[in-house]
N, C-alpha and C positions, 0 to 999 in steps of 0.2 A: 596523590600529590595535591597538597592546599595550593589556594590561590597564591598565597603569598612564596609558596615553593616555585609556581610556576613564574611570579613575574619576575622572582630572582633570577629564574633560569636563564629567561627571555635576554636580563640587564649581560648573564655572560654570555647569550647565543642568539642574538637579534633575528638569526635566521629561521627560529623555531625548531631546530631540531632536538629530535630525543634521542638517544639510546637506545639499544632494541629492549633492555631490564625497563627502564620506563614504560614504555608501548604497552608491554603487555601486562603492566602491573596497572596503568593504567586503561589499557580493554578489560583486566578483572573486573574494576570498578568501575564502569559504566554496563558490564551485563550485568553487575550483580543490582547496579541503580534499576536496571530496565524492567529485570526478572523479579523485583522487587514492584514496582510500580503492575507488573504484569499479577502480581498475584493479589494486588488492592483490588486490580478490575474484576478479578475471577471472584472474589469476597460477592463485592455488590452484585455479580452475573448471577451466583449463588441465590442474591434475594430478587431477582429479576426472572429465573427463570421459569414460573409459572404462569405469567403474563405473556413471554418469550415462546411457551410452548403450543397457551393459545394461538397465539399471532402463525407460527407454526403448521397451524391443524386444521384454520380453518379452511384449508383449501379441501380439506376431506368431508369439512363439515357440510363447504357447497355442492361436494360432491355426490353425497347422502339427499341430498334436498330435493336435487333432480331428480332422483330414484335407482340411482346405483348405490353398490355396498362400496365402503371404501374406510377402512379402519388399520389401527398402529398396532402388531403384535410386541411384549416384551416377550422373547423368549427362553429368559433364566430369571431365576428368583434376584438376582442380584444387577441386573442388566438396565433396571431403572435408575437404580444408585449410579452407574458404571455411566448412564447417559448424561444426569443431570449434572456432574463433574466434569465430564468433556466439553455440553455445551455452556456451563461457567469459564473452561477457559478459553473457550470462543470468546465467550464477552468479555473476558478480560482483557485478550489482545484487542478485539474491536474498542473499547470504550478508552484503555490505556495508550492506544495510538500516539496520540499526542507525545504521551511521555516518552513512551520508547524510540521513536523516531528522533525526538530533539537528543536523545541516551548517540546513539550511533551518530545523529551530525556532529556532536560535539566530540567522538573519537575521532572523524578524519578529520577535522578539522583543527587541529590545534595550531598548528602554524602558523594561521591568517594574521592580520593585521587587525586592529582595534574596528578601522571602519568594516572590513569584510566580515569580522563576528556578527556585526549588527544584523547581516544579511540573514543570519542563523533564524532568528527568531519568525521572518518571512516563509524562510524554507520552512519551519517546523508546523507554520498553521499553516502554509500552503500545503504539506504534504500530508497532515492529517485532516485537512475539508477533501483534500483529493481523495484519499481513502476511504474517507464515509462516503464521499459519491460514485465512488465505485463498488462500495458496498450496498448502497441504497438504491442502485439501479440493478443489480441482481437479485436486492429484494424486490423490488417492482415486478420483472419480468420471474422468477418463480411460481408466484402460486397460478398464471395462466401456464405456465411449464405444466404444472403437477395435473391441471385442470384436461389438459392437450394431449397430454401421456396418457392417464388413463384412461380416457373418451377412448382408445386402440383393444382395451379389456371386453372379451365377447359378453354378451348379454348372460349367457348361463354361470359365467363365473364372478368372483369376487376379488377386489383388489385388498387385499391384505397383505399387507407389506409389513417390511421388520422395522424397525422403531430405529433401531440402530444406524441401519442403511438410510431409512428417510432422512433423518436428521442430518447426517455425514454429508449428504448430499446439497443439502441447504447451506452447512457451511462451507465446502468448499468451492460451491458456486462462488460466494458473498464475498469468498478470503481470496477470492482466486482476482474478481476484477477487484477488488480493495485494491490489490495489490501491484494490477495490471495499470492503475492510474498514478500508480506511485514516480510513472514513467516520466515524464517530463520534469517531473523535480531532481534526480538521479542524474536526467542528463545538464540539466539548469548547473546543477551542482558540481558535476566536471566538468562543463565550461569554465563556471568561477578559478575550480582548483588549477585551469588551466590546462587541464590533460586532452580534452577532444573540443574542436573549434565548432563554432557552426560552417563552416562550408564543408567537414568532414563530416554531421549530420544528414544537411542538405543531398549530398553526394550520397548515402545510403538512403533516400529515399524508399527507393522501390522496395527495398529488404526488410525496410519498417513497416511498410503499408501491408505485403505480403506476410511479414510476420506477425500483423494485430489480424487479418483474417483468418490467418490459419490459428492462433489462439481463441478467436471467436470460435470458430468450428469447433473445437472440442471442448470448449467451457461452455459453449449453449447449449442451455439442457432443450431446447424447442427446436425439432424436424427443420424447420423451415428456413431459407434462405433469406425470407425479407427481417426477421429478428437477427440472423447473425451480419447481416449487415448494417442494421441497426446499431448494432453491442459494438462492431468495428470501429463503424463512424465517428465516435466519439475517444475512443483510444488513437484512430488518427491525428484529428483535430490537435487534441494534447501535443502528439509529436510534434506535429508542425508550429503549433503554440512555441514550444521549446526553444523550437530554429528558428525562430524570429526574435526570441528573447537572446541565445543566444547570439545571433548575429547582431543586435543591438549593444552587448556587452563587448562584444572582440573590435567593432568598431569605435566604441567609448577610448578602451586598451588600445588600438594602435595612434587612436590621437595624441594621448596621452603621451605616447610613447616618441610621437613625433616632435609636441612641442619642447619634451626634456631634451631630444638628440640637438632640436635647433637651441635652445638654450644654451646646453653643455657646450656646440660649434659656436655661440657669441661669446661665450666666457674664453673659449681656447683662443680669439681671435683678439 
């Protein structure tokens, strides 16, 4: 649907509704926008990934320096090709973030109002800086993972790991809090639409705080308690961010709401 399809639509349905044949002719074309943007990223991850694999490796390289063995087997003739295409569309989703996120707000969103679009463009860099620093904080704390893990390999043996598994493991630490930060825009977001208030945040407190620890726990790749509290702390923080944001937009909305009902009661009167 073109712009000009949709603002005819609007002139006969001010309330934004579609169709269900809309909907999904329209989620066609926004995953094919996304999946499209998604595969620009994987192109440039493609010329990226030997710098990528560096950055990668050196934790083995500091590993070797000490005086341990610690090296990447491929173990099929074809399993290097097989790698370097999986981690290009790591980077495609990592670097294509932006696009694909602004791709999905602009599906649920099409109903809004001229001013509440505006708001789109906030979400879209808000939720892809969220993303890269929820990505760039599980690159930070990996290669002392990698460092921490192996230091447990007895003295007569060698850490020789499979190429396949190391890597997998890298990204899905990275994609996991990328994603895990994405949190507070999501809820920012049904606030706006209207669906969950903030006192219905506030009020599952404990279930959030509980729920970013136990996700800590099994996305930290690091033994220890003071890192997965670390990794929580800051996906709290977020929440809470939220519920303050949040509760500043629900009480915008009942003012608002107030000064129309007394208006609308002067005009009745």
């Amino acid at each position: 649907m073109s712009a000009t399809d949709r603002a005819h639509s609007r002139k006969k349905n001010p309330e934004g509704r579609m169709p269900l044949g809309d909907h999904l002719r329209e989620l066609r074309r926004r995953v094919m926008w996304a999946a499209l943007g998604i595969l620009v990223g994987a192109v440039v991850g493609w010329l990226l990934y030997d710098p990528l694999l560096g950055a990668m490796t050196a934790p083995l390289e500091v590993i070797t320096e000490q005086g341990r063995e610690a090296a990447l087997n491929f173990g099929t003739v074809g399993s290097a090709f097989d790698l370097k295409v999986q981690v290009s569309i790591f980077l495609g989703l990592f670097i294509s973030s932006p696009w694909w996120i602004g791709q999905l707000w602009m599906f649920v969103t099409p109903g809004l109002t001229r001013r509440e679009r505006l708001y789109s463009l906030s979400f879209i860099i808000s939720g892809a800086l969220l993303f890269v620093a929820g990505g760039t904080m599980a690159w930070w704390v990996l290669p002392h993972a990698v460092e921490i893990l192996t230091s447990f390999t007895p003295t007569m043996a060698l850490n020789l790991m499979d190429a396949r598994t190391y890597f997998t493991f890298f990204m899905r630490v990275i994609l996991a809090f990328g994603v895990a930060f994405l949190l507070p825009v999501i809820m920012v977001g049904l606030n706006f639409l209207g669906v969950v208030s903030g006192r219905t945040y506030l009020k599952a407190w404990r279930w959030a705080v509980i729920g970013a620890f136990v996700f800590a726990a099994f996305a930290n790749p690091l033994p220890d308690a003071w890192s997965m509290i670390a990794m929580a702390a800051p996906i709290c923080a977020l929440y809470f961010g939220a519920v303050g944001i949040s509760f500043l937009r629900d009480r915008r909305v009942a003012k608002r709401r107030a000064a129309q009902d007394a208006a609308d009661a002067a005009a009745g009167l």
